[in-house]
N, C-alpha and C positions, 0 to 999 in steps of 0.2 A: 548704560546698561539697559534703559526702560525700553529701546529698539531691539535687544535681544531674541532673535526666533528661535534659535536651538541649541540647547545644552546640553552636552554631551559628558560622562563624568565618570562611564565605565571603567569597572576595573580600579576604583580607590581605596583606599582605606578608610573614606568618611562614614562618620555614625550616624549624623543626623542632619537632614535638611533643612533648612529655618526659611521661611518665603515669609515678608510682611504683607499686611494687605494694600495693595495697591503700588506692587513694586512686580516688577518683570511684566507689563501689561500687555508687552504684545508673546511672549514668551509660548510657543507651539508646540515645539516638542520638547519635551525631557528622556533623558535614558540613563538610566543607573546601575546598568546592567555588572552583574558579578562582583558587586559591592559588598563583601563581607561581613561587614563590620556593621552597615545600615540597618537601622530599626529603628526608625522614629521619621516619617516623613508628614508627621501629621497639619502642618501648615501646608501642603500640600495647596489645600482647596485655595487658598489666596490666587490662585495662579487663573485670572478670570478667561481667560485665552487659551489654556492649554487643550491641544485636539488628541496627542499622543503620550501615552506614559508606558512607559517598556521598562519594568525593574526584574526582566530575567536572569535567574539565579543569584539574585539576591536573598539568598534563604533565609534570613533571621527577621527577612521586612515585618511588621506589625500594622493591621489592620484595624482597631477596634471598633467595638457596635457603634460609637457614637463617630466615627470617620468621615468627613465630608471630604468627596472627589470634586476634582474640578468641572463646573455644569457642562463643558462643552467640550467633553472628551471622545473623542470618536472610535479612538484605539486604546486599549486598556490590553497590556501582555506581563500579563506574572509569572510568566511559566519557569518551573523552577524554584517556586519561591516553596520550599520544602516544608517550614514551620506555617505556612498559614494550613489553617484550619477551616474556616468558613468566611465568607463575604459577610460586610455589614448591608444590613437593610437596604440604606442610603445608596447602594446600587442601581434601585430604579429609577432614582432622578438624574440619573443619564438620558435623556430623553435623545442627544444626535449619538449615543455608542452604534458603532456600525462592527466591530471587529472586539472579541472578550476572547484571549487566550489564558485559562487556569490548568494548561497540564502540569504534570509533574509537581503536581501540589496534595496537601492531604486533607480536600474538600470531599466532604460524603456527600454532600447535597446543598442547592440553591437556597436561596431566601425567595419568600413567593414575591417579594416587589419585582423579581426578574420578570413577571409577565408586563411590567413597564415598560421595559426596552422594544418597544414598536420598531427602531430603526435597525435593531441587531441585524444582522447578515452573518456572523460567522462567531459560532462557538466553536470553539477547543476545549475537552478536557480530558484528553489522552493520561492513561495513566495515573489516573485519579483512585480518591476510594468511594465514587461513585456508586452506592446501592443500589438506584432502578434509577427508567428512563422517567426524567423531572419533567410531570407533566406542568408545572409554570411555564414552559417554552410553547407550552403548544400551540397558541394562539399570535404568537407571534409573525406576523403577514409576512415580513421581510426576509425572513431569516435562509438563508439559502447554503448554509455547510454548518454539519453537525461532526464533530470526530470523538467518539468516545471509545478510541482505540486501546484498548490493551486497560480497562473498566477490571480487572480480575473479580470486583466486589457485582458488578451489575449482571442480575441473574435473571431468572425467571423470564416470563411472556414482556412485550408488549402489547400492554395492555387496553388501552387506552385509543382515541377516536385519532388518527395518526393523519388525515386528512384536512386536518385546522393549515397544516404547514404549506399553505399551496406554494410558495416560493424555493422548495427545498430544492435542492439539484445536488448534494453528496450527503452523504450518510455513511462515515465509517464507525462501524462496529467489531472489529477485528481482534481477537483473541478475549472476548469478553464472552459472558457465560450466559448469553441472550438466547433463552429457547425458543421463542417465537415471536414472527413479526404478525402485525397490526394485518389483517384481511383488507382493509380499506387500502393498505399502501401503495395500492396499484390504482388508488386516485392522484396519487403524486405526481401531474404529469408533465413536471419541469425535473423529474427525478433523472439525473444523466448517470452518476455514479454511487453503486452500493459494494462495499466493502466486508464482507461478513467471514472473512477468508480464518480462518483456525477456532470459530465459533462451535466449540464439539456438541455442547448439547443440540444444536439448531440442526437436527436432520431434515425436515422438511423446509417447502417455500410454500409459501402464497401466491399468488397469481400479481406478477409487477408488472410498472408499469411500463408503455412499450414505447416511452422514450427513451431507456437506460442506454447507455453507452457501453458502459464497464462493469461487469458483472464480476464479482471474488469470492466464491464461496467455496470453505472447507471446514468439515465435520467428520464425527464420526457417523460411521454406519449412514451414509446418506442416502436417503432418496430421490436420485437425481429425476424429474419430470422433464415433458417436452418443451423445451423455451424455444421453439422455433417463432412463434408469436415475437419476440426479439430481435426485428428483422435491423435493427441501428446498432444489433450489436458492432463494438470497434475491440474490444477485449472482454474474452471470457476464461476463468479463471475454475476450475473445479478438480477439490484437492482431497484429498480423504488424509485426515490429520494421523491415521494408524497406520505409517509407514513401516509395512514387514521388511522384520531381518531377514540376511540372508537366506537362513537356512529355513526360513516361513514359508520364501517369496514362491515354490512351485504349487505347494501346494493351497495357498490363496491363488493362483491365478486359475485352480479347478474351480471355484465359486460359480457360482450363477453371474452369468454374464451381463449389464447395464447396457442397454439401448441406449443408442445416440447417433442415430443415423440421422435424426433430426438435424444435429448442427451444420450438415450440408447443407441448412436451407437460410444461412445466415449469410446473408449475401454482404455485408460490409465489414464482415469480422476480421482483423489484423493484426492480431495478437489471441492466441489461443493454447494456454495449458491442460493439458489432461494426466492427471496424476491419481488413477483410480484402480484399485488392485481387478475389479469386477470389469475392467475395460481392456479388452488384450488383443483387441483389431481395431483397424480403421475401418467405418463405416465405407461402403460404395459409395463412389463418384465424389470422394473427399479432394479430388483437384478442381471441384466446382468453386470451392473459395480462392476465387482469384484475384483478394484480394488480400490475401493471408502472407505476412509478412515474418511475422513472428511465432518459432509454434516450437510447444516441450512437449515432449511424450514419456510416459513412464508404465513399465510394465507390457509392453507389447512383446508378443511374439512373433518375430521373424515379420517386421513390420514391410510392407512392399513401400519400398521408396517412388519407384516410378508412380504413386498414385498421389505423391505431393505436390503441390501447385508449382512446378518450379520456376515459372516465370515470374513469381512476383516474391518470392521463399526467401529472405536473406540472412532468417537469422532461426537455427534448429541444435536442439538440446535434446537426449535421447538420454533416457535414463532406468534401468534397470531392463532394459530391453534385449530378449534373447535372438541377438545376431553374429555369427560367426565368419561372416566373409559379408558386411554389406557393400552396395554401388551405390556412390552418389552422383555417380556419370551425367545423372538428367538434372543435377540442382545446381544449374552453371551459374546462377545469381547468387550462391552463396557466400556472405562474409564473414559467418562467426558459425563452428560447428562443433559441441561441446560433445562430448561421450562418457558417458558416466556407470559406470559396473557394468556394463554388456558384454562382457568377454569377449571381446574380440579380436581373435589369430592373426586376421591381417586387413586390410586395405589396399584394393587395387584401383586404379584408373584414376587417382585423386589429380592425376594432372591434368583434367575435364573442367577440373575447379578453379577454373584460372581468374575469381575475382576472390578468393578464400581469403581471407586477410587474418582469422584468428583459430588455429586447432586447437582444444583440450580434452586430451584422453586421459580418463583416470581408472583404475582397474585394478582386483588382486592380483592379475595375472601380467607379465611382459610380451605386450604387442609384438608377434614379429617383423612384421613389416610395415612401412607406408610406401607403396609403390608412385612416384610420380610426385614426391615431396618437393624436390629440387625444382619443377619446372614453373613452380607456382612463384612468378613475379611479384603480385600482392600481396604473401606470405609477411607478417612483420611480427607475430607469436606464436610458436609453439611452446605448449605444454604437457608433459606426456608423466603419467606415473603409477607404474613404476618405470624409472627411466633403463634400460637396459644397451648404454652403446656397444657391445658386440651385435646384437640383434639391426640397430637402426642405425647402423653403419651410413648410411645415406645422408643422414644430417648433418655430418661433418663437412659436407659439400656447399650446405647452405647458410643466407648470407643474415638469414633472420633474427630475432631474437630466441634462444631457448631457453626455458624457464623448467626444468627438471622435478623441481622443490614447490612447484607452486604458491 
């Protein structure tokens, strides 16, 4: 047993782990993942080799203050472990942890030995009851993925010198009650992805930095500014969390209308959402992103299609957009084209689209037609609803999947 590298034990019934000292010596990883009944791994530390310890969803695990980890653990993932509470001290004598997964736990806050962990690289603690952003991490050189997604308890500003983190490259903060970031975080400038997508108090930005990749941000009442300075964007995301009912949506779209003529000047962007009630055009010269691959719209009026990049276009999602007869005669690279409440009578020429591989219409109303259904070869889903077969009598011809019910 003393050449043992990895134990595996997921999913038992065992209560309690017992390791002597100086037994399983070469022993690497452990996993004890969705183990029930375990709560007592406190012989743990014996294990002078172990790099990995994974007790996900193991809820009833037990931690206590005086808990010695094994010194040379690289990976540490509790996520799920629902009964712990807090981390003991003895955390920061991990001096090789490179990877700390605590989501789905009910940890409010760190213990300050965490600013120990010089070799950290990646915290998790999604879903936590995380109060504010723990400034113990700050200083941490290595650390380069932060995720304190769906934080419901983490409020207030970021307050604090956010620029200690020079190695960060992701920061998700998503669905957390974070009102403002750090001014400095556009010193971040290994920063590739920021995550801030359903953060409603966070109306404003700060000025980021112009390595970002992937930009996510929805609130309410937002102040969208010019992020054309974001010329690496690859995806941008801007979402207004007040999604009007129906019978809101005309009269929100009379609002004052949001500039964004800027984002035609993001020359590498490839995924692009716009979900803004105050947004009800496309900017001129919006086929200038030719490299835009991916792109959702919502709330547009009678949007012109011929002004989408169609050379490079494969994948287009329209939603809440008033069109009654549109052409996608000019988006022949299309593969996936979703429609979503836009009432819409009919569709002609769809047999232009001859690389379409996925339609979903969904709507109060029954589509009358899809002209040119049949001829589309790479057709392999439809989805349509409400399904109406007297109307769409043509489907009956083809050889695809239909999916009615969604």
């Amino acid at each position: 047993m003393n050449s043992l590298k990895e134990l595996l034990i997921d999913e038992t019934g065992i209560e309690k782990i017992v390791f002597q000292k100086g037994s399983l010596e070469n022993l690497e990883i452990l996993s004890a993942c969705d183990c029930q009944q375990l709560k007592d791994i406190s012989t743990i530390g014996h294990l002078s080799n172990l790099s990995s310890l994974v007790l996900d969803g193991t809820a009833n695990v037990e931690l206590p203050h005086f808990f010695e980890f094994p010194r040379k653990l690289r990976r540490l993932s509790l996520r799920k472990c629902t009964k712990l509470g807090e981390l003991p001290t003895s955390i920061g004598e991990l001096k090789q942890l490179e990877v700390m997964d605590l989501s789905h736990t009910g940890i409010t806050k760190l213990p300050s030995s965490v600013k120990e962990l010089t070799n950290l690289k990646t915290l998790k603690m999604a879903r936590t009851f995380l109060q504010k952003f723990p400034e113990e991490i700050m200083n941490l050189p290595k650390l380069e993925e932060i995720d304190f997604s769906l934080c419901r308890s983490l409020a207030s500003k970021v307050r604090f010198n956010i620029s200690g983190l020079s190695s960060l490259r992701i920061l998700r903060l998503q669905s957390s009650y974070v009102a403002g970031l750090p001014r400095r975080i556009c010193n971040l400038s290994h920063l590739q992805a920021l995550d801030i997508l359903d953060c409603n108090q966070l109306h404003a930005l700060p000025e980021l930095p112009s390595s970002l990749l992937s930009l996510r941000w929805g609130s309410e009442k937002m102040g969208v500014p010019d992020l054309s300075y974001l010329t690496n964007l690859k995806e941008l995301v801007l979402k207004d969390v007040m999604q009007p009912k129906a019978g809101r949506l005309m009269s929100l779209l009379n609002l004052k209308t949001t500039k964004i003529g800027w984002i035609t000047r993001l020359p590498s962007l490839e995924t692009l959402e716009l979900s803004l009630p105050t947004v009800t055009y496309l900017p001129r010269n919006f086929s200038a992103l030719t490299r835009l691959q991916k792109l959702s719209l919502s709330y547009m009026k009678e949007p012109d299609l011929t002004q989408l990049p169609s050379s490079s276009l494969l994948t287009l999602h329209l939603k809440h957009c008033e069109m009654q007869e549109p052409k996608f005669s000019s988006l022949t690279y299309l593969s996936e084209l979703e429609l979503d409440n836009c009432n819409i009578a009919k569709i002609d020429v769809l047999e232009d689209l001859k690389l379409l591989e996925v339609l979903k219409i969904s709507q109060r109303s029954s589509i009358l037609n899809l002209n040119g259904l049949k001829e589309l070869r790479c057709l392999r889903k439809v989805q349509v609803i409400p399904f109406d077969p007297a109307s769409l009598s043509e489907l009956s011809e083809c050889t695809f999947e239909l999916d009615p019910c969604g």
